[in-house]
TIBA-766374 format. One record per residue: x, y, z of N, C-alpha, C in turn. Coordinates in nm, 3 decimals. Each point is the difference from the previous one (the first is absolute). Layout:
<recs>
REC       n_x       n_y       n_z      ca_x      ca_y      ca_z       c_x       c_y       c_z
REC         X         Y         Z         X         Y         Z         X         Y         Z
...
</recs>
This chain:
<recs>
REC       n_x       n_y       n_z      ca_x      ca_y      ca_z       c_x       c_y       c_z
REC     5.726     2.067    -1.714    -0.060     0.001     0.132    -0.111     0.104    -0.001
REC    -0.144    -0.037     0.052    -0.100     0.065     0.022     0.013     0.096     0.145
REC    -0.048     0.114    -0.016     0.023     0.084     0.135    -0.167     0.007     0.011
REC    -0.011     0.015     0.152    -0.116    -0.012     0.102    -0.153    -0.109    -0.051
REC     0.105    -0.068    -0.109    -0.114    -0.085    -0.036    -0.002    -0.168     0.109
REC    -0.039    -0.045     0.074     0.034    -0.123     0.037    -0.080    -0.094    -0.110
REC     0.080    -0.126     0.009    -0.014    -0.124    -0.048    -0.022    -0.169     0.077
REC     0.020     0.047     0.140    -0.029    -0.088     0.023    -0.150    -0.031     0.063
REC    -0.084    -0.090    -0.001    -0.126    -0.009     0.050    -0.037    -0.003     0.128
REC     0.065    -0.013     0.086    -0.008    -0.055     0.169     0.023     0.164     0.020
REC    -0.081     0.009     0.111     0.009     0.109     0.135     0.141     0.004     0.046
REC     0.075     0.073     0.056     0.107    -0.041     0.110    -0.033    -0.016     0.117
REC    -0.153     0.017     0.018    -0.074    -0.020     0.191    -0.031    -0.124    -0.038
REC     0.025    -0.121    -0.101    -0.079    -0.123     0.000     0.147    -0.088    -0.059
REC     0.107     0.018    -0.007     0.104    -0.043     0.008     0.056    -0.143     0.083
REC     0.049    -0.071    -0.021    -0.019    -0.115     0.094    -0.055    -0.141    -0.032
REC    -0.096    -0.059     0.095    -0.063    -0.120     0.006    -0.091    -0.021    -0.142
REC    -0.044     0.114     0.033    -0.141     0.053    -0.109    -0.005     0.104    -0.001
REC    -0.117     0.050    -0.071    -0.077     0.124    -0.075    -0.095     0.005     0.067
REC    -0.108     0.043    -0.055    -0.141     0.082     0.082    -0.069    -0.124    -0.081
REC     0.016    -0.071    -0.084    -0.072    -0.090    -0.123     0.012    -0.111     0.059
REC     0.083    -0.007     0.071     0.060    -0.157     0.148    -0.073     0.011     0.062
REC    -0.027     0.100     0.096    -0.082     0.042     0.128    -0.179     0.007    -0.054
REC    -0.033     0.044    -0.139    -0.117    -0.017     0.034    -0.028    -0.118    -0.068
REC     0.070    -0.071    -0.058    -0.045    -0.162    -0.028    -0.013    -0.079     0.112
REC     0.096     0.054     0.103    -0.053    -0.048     0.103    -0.110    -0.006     0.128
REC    -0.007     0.098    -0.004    -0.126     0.070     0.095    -0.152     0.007    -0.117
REC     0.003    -0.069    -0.151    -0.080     0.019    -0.076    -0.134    -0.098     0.059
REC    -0.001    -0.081     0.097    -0.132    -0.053     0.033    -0.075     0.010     0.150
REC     0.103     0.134     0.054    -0.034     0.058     0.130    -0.113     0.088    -0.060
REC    -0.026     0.048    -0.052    -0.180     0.076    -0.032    -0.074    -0.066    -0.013
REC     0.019    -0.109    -0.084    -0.091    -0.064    -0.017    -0.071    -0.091     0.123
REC     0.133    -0.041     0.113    -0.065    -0.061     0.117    -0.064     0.079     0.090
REC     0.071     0.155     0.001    -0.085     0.096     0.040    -0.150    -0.039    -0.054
REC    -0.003     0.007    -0.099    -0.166     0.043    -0.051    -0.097    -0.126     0.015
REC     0.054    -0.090    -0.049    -0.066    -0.123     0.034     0.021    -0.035     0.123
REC     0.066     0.035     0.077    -0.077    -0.050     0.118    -0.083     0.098     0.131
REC     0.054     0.111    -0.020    -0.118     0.099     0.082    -0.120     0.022    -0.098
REC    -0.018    -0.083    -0.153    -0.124    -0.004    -0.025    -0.089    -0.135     0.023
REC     0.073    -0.119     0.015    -0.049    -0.106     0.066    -0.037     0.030     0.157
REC     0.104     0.074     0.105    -0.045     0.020     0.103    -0.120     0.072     0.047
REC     0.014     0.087    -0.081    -0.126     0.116    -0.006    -0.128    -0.110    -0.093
REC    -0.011    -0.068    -0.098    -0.094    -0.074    -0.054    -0.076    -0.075     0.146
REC     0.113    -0.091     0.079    -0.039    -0.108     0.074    -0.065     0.094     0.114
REC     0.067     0.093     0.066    -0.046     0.106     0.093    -0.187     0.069     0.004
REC     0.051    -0.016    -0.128    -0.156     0.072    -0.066    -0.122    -0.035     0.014
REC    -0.001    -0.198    -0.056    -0.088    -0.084     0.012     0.009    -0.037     0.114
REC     0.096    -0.016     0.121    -0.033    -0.026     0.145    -0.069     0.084     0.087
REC     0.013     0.138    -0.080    -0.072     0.121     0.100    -0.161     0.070    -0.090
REC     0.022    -0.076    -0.078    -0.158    -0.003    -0.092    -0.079    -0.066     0.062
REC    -0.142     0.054     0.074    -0.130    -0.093     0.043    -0.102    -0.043    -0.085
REC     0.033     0.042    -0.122    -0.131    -0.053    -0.088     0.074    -0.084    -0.082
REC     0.209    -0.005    -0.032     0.012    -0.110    -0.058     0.017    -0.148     0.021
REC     0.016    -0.006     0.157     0.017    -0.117     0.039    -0.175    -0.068    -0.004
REC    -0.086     0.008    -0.089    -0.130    -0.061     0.074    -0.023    -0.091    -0.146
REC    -0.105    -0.109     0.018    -0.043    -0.067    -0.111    -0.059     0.063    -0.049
REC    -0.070     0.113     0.049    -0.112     0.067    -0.161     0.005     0.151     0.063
REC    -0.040     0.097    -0.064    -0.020     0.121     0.049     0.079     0.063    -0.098
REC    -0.034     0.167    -0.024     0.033     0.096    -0.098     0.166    -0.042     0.046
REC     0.128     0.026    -0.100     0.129    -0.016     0.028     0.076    -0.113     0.065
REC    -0.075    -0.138     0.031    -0.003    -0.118     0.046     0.078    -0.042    -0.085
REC     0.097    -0.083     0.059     0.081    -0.117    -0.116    -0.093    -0.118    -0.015
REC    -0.080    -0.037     0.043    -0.118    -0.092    -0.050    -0.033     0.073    -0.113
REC    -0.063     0.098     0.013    -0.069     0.059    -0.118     0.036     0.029    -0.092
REC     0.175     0.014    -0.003     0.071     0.078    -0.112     0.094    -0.160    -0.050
REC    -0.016    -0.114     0.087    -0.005    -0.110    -0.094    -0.063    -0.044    -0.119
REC    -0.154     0.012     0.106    -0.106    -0.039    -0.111    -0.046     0.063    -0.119
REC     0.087     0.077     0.036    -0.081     0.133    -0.121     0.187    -0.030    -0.099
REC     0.099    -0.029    -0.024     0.090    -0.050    -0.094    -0.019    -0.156    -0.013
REC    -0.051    -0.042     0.052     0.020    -0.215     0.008    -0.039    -0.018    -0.180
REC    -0.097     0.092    -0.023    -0.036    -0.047    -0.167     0.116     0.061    -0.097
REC     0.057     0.094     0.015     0.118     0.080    -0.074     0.124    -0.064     0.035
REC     0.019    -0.039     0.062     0.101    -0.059     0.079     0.053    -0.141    -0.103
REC     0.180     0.022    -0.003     0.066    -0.107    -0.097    -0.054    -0.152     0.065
REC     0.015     0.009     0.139     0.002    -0.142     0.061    -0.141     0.034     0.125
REC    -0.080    -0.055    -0.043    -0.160     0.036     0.103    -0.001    -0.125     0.041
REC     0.125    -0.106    -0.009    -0.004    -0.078     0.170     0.081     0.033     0.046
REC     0.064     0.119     0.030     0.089     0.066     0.088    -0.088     0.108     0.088
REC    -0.060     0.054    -0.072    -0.125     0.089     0.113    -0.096    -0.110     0.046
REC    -0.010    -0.105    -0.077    -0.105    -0.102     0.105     0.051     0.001     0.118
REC     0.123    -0.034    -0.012     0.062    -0.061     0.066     0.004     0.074     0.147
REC     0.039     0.187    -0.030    -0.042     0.070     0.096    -0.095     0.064     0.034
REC    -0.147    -0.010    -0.061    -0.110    -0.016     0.044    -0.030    -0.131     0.071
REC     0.023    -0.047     0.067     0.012    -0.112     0.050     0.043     0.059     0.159
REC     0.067     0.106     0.008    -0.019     0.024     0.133     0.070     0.209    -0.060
REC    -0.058     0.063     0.007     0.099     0.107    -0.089     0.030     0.080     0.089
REC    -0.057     0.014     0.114     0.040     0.086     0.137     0.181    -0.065     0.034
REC    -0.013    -0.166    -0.022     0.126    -0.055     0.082     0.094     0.046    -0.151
REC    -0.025    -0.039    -0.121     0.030     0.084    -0.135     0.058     0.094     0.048
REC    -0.073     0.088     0.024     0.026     0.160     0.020     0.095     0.066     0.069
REC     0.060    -0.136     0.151     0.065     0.023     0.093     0.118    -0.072    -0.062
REC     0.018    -0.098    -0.085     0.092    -0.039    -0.026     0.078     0.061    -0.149
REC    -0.062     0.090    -0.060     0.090     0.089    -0.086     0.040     0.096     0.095
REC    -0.093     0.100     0.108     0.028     0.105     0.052     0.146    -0.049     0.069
REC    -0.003    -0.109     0.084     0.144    -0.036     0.065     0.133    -0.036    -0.114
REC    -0.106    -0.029    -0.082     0.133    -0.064    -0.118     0.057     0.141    -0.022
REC    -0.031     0.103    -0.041     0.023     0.089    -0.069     0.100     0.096     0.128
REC    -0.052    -0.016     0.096     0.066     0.116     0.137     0.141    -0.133     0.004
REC     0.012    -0.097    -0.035     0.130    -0.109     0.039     0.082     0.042    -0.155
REC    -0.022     0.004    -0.074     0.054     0.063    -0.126     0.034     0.132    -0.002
REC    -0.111     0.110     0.046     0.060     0.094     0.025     0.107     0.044     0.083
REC     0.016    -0.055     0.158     0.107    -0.011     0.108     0.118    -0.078    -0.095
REC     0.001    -0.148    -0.034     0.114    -0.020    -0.056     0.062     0.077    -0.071
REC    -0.071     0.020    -0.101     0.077     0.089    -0.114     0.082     0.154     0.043
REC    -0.103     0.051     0.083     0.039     0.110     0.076     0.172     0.014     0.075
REC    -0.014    -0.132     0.054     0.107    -0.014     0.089     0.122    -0.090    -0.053
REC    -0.050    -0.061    -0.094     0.115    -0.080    -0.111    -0.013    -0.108     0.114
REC    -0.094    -0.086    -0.013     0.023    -0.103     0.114    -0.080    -0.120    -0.069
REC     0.108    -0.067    -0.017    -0.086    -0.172    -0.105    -0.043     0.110    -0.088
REC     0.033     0.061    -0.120    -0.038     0.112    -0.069    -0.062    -0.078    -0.174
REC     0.110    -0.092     0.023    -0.116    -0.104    -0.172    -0.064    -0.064     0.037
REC     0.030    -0.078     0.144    -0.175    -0.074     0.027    -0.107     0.113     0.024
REC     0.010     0.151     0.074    -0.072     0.047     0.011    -0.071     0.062    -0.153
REC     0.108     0.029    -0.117    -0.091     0.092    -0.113    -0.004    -0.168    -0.066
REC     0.002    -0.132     0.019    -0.076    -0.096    -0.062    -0.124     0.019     0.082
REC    -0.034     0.023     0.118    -0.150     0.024     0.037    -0.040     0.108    -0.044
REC     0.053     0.104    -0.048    -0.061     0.095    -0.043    -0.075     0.020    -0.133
REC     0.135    -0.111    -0.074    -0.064    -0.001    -0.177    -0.107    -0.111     0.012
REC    -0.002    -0.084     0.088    -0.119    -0.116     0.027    -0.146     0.066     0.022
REC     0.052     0.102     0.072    -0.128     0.054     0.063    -0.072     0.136    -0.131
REC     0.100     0.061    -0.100    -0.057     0.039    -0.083    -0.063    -0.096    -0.068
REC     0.110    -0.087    -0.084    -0.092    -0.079    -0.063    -0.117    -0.092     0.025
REC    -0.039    -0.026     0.134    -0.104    -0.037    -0.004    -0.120     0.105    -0.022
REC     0.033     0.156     0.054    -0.068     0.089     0.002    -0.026     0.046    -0.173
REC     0.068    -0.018    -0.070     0.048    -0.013    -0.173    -0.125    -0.085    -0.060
REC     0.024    -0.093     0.087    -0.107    -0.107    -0.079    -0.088     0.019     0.040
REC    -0.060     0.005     0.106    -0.142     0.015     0.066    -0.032     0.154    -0.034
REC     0.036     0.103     0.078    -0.047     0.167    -0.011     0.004     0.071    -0.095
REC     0.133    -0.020    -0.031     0.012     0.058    -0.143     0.014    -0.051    -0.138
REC    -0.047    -0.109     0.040     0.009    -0.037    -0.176    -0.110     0.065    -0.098
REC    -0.055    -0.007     0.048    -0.133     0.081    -0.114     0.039     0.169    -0.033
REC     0.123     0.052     0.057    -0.025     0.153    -0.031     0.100    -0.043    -0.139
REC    -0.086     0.139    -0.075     0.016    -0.015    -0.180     0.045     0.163    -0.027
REC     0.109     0.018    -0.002     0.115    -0.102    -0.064     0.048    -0.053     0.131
REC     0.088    -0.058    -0.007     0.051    -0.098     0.089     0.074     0.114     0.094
REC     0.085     0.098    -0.025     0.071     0.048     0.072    -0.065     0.106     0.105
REC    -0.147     0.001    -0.033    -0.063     0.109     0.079     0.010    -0.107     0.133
REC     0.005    -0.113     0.026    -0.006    -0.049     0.127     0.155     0.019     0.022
REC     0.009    -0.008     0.154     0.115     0.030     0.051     0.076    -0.097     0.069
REC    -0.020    -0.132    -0.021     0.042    -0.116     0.103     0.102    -0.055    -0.145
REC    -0.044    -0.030    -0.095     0.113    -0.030    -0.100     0.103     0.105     0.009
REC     0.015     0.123    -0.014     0.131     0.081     0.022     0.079    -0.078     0.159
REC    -0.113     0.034     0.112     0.073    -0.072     0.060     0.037    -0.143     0.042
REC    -0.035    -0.068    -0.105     0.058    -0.134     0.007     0.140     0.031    -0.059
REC     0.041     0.092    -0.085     0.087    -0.038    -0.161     0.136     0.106     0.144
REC    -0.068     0.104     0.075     0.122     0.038     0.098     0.015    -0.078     0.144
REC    -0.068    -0.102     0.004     0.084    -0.111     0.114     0.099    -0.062    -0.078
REC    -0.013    -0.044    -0.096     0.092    -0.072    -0.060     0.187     0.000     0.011
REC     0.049     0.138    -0.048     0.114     0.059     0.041     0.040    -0.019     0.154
REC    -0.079     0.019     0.145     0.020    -0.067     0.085     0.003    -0.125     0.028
REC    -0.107    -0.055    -0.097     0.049    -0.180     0.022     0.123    -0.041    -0.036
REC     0.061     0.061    -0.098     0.093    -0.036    -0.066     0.111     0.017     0.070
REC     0.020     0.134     0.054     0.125     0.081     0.062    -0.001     0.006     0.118
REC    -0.105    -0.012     0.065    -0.010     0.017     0.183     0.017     0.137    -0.009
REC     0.087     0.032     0.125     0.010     0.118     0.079     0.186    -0.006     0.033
REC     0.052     0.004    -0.108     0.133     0.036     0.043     0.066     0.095     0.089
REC    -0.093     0.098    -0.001     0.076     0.138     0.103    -0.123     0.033     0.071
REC     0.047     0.090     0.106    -0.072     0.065     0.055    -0.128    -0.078     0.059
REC     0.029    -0.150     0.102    -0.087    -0.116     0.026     0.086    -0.052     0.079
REC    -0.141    -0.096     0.059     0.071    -0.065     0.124     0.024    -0.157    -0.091
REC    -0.014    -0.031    -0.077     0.032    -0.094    -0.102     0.194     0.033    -0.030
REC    -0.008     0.121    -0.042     0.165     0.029    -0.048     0.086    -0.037     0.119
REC    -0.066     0.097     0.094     0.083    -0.047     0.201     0.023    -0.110    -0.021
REC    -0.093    -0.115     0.016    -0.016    -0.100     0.051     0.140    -0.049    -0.109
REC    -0.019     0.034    -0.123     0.135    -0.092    -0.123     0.110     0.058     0.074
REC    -0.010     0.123     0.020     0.181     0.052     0.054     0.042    -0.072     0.084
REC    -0.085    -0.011     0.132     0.022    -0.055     0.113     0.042    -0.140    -0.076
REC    -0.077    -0.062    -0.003     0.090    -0.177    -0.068     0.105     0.007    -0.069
REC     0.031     0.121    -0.075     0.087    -0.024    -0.105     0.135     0.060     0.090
REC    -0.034     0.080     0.088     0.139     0.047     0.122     0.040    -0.153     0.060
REC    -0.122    -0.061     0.038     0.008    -0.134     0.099     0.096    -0.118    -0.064
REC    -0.041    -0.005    -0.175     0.102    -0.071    -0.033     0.124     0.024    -0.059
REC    -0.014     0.149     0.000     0.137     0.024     0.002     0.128     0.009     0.125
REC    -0.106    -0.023     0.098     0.066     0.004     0.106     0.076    -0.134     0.021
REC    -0.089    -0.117    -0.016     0.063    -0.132     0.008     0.081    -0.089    -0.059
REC     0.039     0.143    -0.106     0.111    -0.071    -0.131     0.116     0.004     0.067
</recs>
């Protein structure tokens, strides 16, 4: 027998259900909805309260900052497409992005919301940033590759997505 040496691996404060290795596997994609989505909210926020980006042309214009990637750009009938009207463009990522950010935020429709989110990088992937060399200096591929884990997993805790499962799952346990 060993004296004051322990052998066993577990805490005695984590004794039980689980460990601390339970708890943060579980809470492991609450930062991440943190971050992605008060940075989508704050993205969409940004371009709605920007006066020079909502315009077709002008210094900081999303017209202008189309036309100026449409030739670098993976798919340049996808910026046609929003040169074609890039102000209504402009309004429809800015909302996309503040509806991704709120979902995710709040765990609410949380994989349809980070599937609009990785939609909305990757289009931004292909059009904005595809030309930065090396590839990783652009920043819309990282965040395409961290919606993903939310598409996959939702928002198990800490969401009005999880509520909403308890609540049904009390309801049919109620009617057994």
């Amino acid at each position: 027998m060993t004296h004051g040496m322990r052998t066993d691996t577990h805490s005695p404060h984590f004794d039980g259900d689980g460990d601390w290795r339970d708890t943060a596997t579980r809470y492991a994609l609450v930062p991440l909805r943190l971050f992605l989505g008060v940075t989508f909210l704050y993205a969409g926020l940004d371009k709605l309260t920007d006066s020079a980006f909502m315009k077709d042309s002008g210094a900081g214009s999303i017209g202008d900052m189309m036309r100026a990637v449409r030739d670098s750009s993976a798919v340049p009938a996808m910026v046609d497409m929003a040169l074609e009207s890039p102000v209504a463009f402009g309004y429809a990522i800015a909302l996309g992005e503040l509806a991704v950010g709120i979902g995710v935020l709040l765990g609410l429709l949380t994989r349809l919301a980070a599937l609009g989110g990785a939609l909305i990088s990757l289009s931004l992937w292909l059009t904005v940033s595809w030309a930065s060399d090396p590839y990783y200096y652009g920043n819309d591929l990282p965040y395409l590759m961290a919606w993903i884990p939310l598409v996959l997993a939702g928002a198990p805790l800490l969401s009005v997505d999880a509520a909403l499962r308890a609540r049904r799952q009390r309801r049919r346990e109620r009617y057994r």
